[in-house]
C-alpha positions in Angstrom: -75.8 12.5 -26.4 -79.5 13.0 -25.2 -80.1 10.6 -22.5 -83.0 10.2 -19.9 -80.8 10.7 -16.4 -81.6 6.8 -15.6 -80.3 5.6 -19.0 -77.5 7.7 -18.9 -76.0 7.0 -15.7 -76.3 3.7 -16.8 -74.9 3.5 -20.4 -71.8 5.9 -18.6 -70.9 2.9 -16.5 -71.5 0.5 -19.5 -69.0 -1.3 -21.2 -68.0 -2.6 -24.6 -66.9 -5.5 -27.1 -68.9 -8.9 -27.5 -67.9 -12.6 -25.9 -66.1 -14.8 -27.1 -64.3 -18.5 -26.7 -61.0 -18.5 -25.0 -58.3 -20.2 -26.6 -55.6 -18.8 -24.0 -53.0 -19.3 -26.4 -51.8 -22.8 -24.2 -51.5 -21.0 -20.8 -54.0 -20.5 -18.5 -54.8 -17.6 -16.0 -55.0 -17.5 -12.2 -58.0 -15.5 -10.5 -58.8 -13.3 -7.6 -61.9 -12.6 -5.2 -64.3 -9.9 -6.1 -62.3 -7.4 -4.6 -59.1 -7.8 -6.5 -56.2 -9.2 -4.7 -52.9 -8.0 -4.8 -50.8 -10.6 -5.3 -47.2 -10.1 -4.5 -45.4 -9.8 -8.2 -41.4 -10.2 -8.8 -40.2 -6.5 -11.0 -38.7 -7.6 -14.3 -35.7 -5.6 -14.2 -36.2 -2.9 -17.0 -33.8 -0.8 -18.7 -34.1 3.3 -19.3 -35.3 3.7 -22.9 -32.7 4.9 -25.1 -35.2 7.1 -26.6 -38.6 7.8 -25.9 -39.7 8.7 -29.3 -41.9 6.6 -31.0 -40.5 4.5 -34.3 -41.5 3.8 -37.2 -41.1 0.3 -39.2 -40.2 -3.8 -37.8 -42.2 -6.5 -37.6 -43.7 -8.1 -34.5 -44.3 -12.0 -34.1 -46.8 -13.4 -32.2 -46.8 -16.9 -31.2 -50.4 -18.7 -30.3 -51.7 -22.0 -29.7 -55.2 -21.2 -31.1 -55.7 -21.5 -34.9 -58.5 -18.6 -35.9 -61.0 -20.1 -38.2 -62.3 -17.0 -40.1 -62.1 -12.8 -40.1 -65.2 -11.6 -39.8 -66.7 -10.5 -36.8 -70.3 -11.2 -37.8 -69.7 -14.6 -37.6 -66.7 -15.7 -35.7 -67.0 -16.9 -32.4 -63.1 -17.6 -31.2 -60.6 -15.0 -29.5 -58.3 -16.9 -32.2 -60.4 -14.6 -34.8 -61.5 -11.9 -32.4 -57.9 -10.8 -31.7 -56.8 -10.7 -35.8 -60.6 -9.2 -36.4 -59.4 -6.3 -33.9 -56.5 -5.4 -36.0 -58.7 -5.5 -39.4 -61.6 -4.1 -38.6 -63.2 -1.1 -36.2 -66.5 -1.3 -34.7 -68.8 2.1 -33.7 -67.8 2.4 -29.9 -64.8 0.6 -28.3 -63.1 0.6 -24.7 -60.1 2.1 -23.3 -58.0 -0.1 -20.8 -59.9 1.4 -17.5 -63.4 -0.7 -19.6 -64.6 3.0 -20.0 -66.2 3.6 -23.8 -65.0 5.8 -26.1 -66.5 6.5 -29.9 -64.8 4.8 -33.0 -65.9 4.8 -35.5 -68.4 6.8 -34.4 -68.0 10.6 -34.2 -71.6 10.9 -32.4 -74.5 8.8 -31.0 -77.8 10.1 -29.7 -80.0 8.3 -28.4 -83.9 9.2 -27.6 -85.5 9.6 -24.4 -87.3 6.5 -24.4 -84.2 4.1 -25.2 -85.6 3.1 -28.7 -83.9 5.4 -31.2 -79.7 5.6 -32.2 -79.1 8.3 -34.6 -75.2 7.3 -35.6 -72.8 10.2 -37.1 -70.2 8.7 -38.7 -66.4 10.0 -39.1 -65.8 11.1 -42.3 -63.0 10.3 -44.8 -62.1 6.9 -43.4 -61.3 4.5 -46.4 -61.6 0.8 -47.1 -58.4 -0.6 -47.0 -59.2 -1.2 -51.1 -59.3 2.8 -51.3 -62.9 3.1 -51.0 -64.7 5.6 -48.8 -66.6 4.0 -45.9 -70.4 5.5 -45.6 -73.6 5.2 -44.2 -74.3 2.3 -47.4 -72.0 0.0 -45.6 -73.3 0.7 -41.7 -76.5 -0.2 -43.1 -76.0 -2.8 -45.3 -74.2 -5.0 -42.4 -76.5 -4.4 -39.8 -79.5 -5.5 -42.5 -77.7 -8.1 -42.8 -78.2 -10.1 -39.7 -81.4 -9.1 -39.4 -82.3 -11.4 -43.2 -83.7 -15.3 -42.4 -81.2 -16.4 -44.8 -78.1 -15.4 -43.2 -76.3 -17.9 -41.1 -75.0 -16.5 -37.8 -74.5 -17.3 -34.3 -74.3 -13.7 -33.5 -77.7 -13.3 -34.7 -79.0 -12.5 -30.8 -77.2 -9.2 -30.6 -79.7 -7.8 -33.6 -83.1 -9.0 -31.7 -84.4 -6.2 -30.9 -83.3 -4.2 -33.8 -86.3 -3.0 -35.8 -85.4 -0.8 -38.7 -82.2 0.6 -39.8 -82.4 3.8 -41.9 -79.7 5.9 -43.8 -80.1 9.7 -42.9 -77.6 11.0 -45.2 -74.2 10.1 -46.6 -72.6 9.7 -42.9 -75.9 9.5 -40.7 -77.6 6.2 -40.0 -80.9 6.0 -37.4 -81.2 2.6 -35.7 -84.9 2.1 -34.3 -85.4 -1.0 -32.3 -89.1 -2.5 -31.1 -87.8 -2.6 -27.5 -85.4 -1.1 -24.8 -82.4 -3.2 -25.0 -79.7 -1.7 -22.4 -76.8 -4.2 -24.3 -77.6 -2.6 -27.8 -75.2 0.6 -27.3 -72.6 -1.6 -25.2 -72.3 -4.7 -27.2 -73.7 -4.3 -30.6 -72.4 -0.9 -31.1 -69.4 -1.7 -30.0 -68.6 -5.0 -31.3 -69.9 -4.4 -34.8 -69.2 -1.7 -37.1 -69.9 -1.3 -41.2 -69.0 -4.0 -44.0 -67.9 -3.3 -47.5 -71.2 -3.1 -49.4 -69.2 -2.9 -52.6 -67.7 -6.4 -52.4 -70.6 -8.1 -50.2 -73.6 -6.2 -51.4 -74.4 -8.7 -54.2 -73.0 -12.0 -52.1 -76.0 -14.9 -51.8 -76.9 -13.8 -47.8 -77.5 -17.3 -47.6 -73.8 -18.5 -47.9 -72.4 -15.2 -46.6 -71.0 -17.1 -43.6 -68.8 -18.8 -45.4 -67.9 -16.4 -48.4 -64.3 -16.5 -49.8 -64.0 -12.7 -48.5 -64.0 -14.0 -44.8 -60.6 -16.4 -45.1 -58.4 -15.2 -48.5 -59.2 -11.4 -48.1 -61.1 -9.6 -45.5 -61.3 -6.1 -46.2 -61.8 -3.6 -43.2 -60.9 -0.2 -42.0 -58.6 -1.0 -39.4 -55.2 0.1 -38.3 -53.3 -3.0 -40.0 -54.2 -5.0 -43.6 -54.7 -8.6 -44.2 -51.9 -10.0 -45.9 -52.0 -14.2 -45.8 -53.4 -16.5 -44.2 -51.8 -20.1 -44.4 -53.6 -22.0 -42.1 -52.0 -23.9 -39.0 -49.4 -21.8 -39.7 -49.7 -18.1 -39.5 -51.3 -14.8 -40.5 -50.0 -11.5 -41.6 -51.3 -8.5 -41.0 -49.2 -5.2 -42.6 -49.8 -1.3 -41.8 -52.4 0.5 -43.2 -50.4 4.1 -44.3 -54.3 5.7 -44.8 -55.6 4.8 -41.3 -57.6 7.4 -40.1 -55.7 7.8 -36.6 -52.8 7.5 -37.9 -50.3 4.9 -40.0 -49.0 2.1 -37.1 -45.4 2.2 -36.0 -44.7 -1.5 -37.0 -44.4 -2.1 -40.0 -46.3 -6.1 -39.6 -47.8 -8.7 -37.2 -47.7 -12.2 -37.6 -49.4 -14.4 -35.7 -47.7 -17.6 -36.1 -49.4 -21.0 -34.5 -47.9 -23.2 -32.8 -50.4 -26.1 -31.2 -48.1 -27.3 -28.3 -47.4 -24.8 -25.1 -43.8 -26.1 -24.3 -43.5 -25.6 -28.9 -44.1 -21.7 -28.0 -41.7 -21.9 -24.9 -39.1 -23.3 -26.5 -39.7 -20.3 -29.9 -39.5 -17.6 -27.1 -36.5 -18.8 -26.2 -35.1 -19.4 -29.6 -36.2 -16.0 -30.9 -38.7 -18.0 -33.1 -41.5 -15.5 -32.1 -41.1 -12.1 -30.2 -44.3 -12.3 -27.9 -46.6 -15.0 -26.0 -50.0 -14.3 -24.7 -51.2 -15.9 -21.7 -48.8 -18.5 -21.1 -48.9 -20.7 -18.4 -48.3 -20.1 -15.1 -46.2 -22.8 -14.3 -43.7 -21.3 -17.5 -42.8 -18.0 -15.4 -39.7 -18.7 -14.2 -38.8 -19.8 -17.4 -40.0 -17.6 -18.7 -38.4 -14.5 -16.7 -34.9 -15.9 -17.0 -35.2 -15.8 -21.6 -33.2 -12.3 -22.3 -34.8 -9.4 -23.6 -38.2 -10.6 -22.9 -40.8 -8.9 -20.2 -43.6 -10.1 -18.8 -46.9 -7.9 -18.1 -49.3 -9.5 -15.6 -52.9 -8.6 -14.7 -57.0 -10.3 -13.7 -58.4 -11.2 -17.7 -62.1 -10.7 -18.3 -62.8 -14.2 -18.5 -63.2 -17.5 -16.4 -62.7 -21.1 -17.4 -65.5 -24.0 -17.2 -66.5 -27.4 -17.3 -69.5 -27.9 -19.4 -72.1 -30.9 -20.3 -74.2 -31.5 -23.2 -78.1 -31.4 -22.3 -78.6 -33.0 -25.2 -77.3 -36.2 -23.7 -80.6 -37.3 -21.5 -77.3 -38.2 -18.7 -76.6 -34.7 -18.5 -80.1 -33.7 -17.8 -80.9 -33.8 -14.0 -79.5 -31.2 -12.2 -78.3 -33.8 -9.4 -76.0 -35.1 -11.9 -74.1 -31.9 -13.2 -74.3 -31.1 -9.0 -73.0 -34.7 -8.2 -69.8 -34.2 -10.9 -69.0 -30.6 -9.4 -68.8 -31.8 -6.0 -66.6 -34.5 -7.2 -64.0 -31.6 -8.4 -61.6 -30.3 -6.5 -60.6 -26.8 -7.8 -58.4 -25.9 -5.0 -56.3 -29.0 -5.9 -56.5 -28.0 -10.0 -55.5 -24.4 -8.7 -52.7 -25.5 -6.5 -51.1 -28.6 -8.9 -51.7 -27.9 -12.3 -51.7 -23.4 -12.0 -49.2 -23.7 -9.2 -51.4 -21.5 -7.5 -51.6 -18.7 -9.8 -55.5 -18.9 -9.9 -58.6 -19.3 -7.6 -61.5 -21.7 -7.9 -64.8 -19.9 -9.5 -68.6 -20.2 -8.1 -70.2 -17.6 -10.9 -70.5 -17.0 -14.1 -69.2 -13.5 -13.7 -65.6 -11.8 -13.3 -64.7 -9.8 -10.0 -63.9 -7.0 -12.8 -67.6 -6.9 -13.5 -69.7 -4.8 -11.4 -72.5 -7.4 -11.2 -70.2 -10.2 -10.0 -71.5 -12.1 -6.8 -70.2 -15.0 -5.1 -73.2 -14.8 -2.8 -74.5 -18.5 -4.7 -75.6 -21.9 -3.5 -71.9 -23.7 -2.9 -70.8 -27.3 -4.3 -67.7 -27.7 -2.2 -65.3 -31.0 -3.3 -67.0 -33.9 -1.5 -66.7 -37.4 -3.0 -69.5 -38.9 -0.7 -71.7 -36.4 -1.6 -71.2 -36.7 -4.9 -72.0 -40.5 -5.2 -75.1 -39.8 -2.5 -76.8 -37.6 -5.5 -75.9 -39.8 -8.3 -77.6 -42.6 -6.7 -80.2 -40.3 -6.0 -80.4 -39.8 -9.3 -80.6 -43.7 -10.1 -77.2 -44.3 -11.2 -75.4 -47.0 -9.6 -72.7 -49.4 -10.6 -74.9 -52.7 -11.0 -72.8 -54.9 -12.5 -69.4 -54.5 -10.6 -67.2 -53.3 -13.0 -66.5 -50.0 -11.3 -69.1 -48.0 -13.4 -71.7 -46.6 -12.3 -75.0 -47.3 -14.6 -78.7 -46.7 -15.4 -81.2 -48.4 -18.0 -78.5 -50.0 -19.1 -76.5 -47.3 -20.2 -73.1 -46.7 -18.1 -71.6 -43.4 -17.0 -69.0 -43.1 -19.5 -68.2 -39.8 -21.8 -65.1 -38.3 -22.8 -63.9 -34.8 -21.7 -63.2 -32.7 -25.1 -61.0 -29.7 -24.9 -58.2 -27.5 -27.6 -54.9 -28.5 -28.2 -52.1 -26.5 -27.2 -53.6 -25.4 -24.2 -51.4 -27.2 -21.5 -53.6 -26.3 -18.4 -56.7 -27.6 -19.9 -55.1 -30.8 -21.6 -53.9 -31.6 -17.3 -57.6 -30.7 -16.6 -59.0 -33.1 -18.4 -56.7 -35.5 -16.7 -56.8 -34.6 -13.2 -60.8 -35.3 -14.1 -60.0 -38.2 -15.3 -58.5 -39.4 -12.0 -61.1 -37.5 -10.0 -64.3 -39.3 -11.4 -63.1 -42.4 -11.4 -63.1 -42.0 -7.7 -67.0 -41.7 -8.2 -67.4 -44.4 -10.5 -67.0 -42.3 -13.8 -65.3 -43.5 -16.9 -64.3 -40.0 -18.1 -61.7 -40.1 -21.2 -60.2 -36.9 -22.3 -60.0 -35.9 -26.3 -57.5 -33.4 -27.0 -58.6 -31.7 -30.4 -57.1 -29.1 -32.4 -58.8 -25.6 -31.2 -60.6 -24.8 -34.9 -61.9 -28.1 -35.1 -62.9 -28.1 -31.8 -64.9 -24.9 -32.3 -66.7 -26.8 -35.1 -67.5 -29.6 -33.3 -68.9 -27.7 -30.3 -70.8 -25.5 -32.3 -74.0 -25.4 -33.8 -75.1 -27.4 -36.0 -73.0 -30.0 -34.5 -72.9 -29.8 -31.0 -70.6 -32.7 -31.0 -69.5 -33.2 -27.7 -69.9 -34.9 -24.5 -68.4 -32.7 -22.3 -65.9 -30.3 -22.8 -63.2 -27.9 -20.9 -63.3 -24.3 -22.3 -63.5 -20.4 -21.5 -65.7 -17.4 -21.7 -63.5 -13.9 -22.7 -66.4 -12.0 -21.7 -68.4 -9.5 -22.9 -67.3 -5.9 -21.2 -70.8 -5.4 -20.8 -72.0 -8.2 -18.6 -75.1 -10.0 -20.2 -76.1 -13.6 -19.5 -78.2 -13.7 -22.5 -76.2 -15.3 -25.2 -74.8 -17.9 -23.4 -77.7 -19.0 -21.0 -80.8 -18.0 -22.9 -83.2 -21.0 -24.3 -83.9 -19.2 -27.3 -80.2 -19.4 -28.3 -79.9 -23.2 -27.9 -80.2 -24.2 -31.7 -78.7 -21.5 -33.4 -76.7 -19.5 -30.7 -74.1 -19.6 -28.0 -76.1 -21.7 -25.8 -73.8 -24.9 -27.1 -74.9 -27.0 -23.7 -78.7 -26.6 -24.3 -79.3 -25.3 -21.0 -83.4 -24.2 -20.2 -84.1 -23.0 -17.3 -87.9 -20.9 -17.9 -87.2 -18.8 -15.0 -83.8 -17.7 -15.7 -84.8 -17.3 -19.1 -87.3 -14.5 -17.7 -84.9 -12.6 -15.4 -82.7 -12.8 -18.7 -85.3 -10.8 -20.8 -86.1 -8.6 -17.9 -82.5 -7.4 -17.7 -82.1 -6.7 -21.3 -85.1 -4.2 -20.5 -83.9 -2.7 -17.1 -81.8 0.4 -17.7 -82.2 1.0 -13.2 -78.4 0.0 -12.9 -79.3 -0.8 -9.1 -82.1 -3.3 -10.2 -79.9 -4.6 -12.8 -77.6 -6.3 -10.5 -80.4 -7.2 -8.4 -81.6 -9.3 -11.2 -78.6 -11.2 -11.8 -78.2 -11.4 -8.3 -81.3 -13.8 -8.7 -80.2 -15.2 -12.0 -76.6 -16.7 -10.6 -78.8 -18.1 -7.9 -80.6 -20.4 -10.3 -77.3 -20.5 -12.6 -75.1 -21.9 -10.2 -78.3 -23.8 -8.2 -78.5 -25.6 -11.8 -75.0 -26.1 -12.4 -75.7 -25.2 -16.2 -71.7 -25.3 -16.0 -69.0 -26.7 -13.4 -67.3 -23.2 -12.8 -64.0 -23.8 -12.6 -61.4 -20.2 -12.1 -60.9 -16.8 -12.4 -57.9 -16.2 -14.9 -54.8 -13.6 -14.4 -53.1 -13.8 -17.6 -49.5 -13.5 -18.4 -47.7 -11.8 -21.3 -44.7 -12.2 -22.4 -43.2 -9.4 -25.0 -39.4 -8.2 -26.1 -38.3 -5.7 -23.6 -37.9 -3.4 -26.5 -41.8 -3.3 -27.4 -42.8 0.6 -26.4 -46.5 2.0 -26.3 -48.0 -1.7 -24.3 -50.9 -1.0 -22.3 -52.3 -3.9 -20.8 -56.0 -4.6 -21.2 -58.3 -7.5 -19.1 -59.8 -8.6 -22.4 -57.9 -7.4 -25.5 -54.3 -8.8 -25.9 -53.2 -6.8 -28.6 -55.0 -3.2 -27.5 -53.9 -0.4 -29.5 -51.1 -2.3 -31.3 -51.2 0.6 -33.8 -49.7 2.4 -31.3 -46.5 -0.1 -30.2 -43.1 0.7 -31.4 -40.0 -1.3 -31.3 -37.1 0.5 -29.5 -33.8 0.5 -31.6 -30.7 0.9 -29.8 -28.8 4.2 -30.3 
């Protein structure tokens, strides 16, 4: 790779895979301080393998809380769809378990000395799970894509600077952009990779976001096919034999869905499904005592929030989103409903990010002065019946958040409780996490306010989430504008100094957090629970089911 020293030192310490919304599967995750803490952790006892050779065939269940909505990772948004998407499909870069990238389907990039120009080599001989050969055709064709008008995606922001995309030859493709954009290589490189061309090439772009090849039968290269999908239910996922690293050990995955936490419990402990991602806290000892399951434990890229539509003219001063954050009391949410097994959040940042800073303005839980700047605000309860009001409209909005997820749903009514004390009517609406995804979403954005998380890009980038420009269309769900964080946003996506980088977020979490543009609520460690006989787990901070080609279920001699 041809890199100016700057660039290269920083793409080196760059990392990969997109954002997405957290389901957490009904559990929640605790948190640590930017320098990890190491909390004291009780050894599962663990038997000697019987055999330490990898093996070939079973079938792996999966239980989850989150329903996906589609397969396709131009236009999902979910970890629901993210993590069966990951099985399916590869994209050009990925990352290992340390966050450190590694080619994929990419056998080379080379980039110019000026930032502008990705010349792509692709691996040869990898096929379609249909048979067909993957080329340059279908690198070129999906990346085209989301640069047409017509096509519907929320994901659109990855492609902005994206200029022209030209096939070399059969395997080569050169990506020329009209701007140095230090997330291209991280992010879009290594969250997106080719499409079929042959079964999408002659779709209407226009109604490719909701084309029949995204639910019934996505067609990718990766290490496991789509089998069904019945949704609410399940989906199945078998082994690709012609994968080009190699056919998986298990023979299937199914994810089955179950929208209840103590539902997923109670099928660990019934045998019902073999594995549990991220379950709650509160659930280990339970959890620990079920035999032949093991539980792996570690800091998730991701953090939970409390969010506000801007839309709502309520939600608009500052004072106001300030005022309900000081009425929170993490440490309380923390301790009572995580039993601990977290710690309250000031930034929108992990402590596994190398641009994570706590160093931000502090709204510390304090009821008086959280009343003080509501009524500095002009909301006051005028009429005596508890709620607190302005031009006639009253302070009352429900709290929306996924079903399932049994942290959140005793969020939403600890919050409850909490604003009352305020004079908030706050009601929470438990929803049903694809239909909450909907109604969050654009063009819907229907919401008042909402409980949810970020799983986080490995390369940390503000842009989709925070940026104006991605209000109507984007990520930006709570229509937050700020015109000066909107600068220090563009400015990043231009700096490839990896020293003045986290200088300018430095700034930017300033006016983040100053703004409130969420309540930042904790830093997640998320447990797993698997059958002690599952061989070949490596636990990553963002992807649950990392390298399941390469698990194996131990059989007994």
């Amino acid at each position: 790779m041809k890199l100016r020293k700057s660039l290269w030192l920083f793409l080196v310490l760059t990392l990969v895979m997109s954002l997405f919304l957290a389901a957490c599967s009904g559990g929640e995750k605790a948190g640590t301080d930017t320098e990890k803490e190491e909390t004291p952790k009780e050894e599962t006892p663990k038997e000697e393998p019987k055999n330490t050779d990898p093996v070939t065939g079973g079938d792996l269940i999966i239980g989850s809380a989150g329903s996906p909505t589609l397969f396709n990772p131009y236009f999902s948004t979910d970890t629901a769809s993210s993590d069966i998407e990951g099985l399916i499909y590869n994209a050009l870069v990925k990352t290992n378990k340390n966050l450190e990238t590694e080619l994929d389907l990419a056998e080379k990039i080379d980039v110019s000395d000026d930032g502008l120009v990705y010349t792509v080599k692709l691996r040869e001989g990898v096929k379609w799970h249909d048979g067909e050969e993957m080329n340059a055709d279908d690198l070129v064709f999906a990346y085209s894509m989301m640069k047409n008008p017509d096509v519907v995606s929320e994901r659109k922001s990855n492609f902005e600077s994206l200029e022209k995309i030209e096939k070399i030859d059969d395997y080569t493709v050169k990506f020329t952009l009209n701007k140095v954009d230090v997330t291209f290589y991280p992010t879009t490189l290594g969250s997106y990779g080719p499409l079929p061309e042959h079964i999408l090439g002659d779709v209407d772009p226009a109604t490719l976001h909701e084309n029949e090849f995204n639910t019934k039968n996505p067609i990718g290269t990766g290490p496991f096919k789509f089998v069904e999908w019945k949704d609410g239910e399940y989906v199945k996922v078998e082994a690709n034999e012609d994968y080009f690293e190699g056919r998986p050990y298990l023979d299937t995955i199914t994810t089955k869905y179950v929208a209840d936490a103590n539902a997923l419990i109670a099928a660990l402990q019934a045998g019902e499904i073999d594995m549990y991602n991220a379950f709650p806290g509160t659930e280990i000892d339970t959890v620990k005592a079920i035999d032949g399951v093991k539980i792996e434990e570690d800091l998730a890229l991701s953090y939970t929030f409390l969010a506000f539509n801007q839309q709502d003219k309520r939600f608009q001063d500052k004072k106001v989103r300030q005022a309900f954050t000081h009425a929170v009391n993490k440490e309380a949410i923390v301790e009572s409903i995580m039993n601990g097994a977290g710690q309250p959040a000031e930034a929108p940042d992990s402590p596994l990010m190398w641009t994570y800073n706590d160093d931000v303005p502090k709204f510390e839980y304090d009821l008086e002065k959280a009343k003080q700047l509501l009524e500095e605000a002009g909301w006051k309860d005028t009429n005596g019946n508890g709620i607190i009001d302005k031009d006639g409209e009253e302070m009352s909005f429900s709290i929306k958040t996924n079903q399932g997820n049994k942290v959140r749903e005793d969020i939403a009514v600890v919050l409850q409780q909490q604003f009352k004390e305020i004079g908030v009517e706050a009601k929470p609406e438990i929803v049903e996490w694809s239909a909450f995804i909907d109604a969050i979403s654009a063009p819907n954005w229907d919401y008042e306010a909402m409980i949810l998380g970020w799983s986080l890009s490995t390369f940390p980038d503000q842009y989709d989430i925070f940026h104006s420009s991605q209000a109507a269309e984007g990520l930006n769900f709570v229509w937050y504008k700020n015109e000066e964080a909107d600068k220090l946003m563009e400015e990043a996506r231009q700096t490839t100094d990896r020293d003045r980088y986290v200088e300018i977020h430095k700034d930017l979490y300033q006016i983040l957090v100053e703004d409130q543009a969420y309540t930042f609520l904790y830093y997640p460690i998320e447990y797993r629970a698997m059958p002690e006989e599952l061989q070949g787990y490596e636990f990553h901070s963002k992807n649950q089911l990392f390298n399941a080609h390469k698990w194996w279920l131990q059989t007994a001699k």
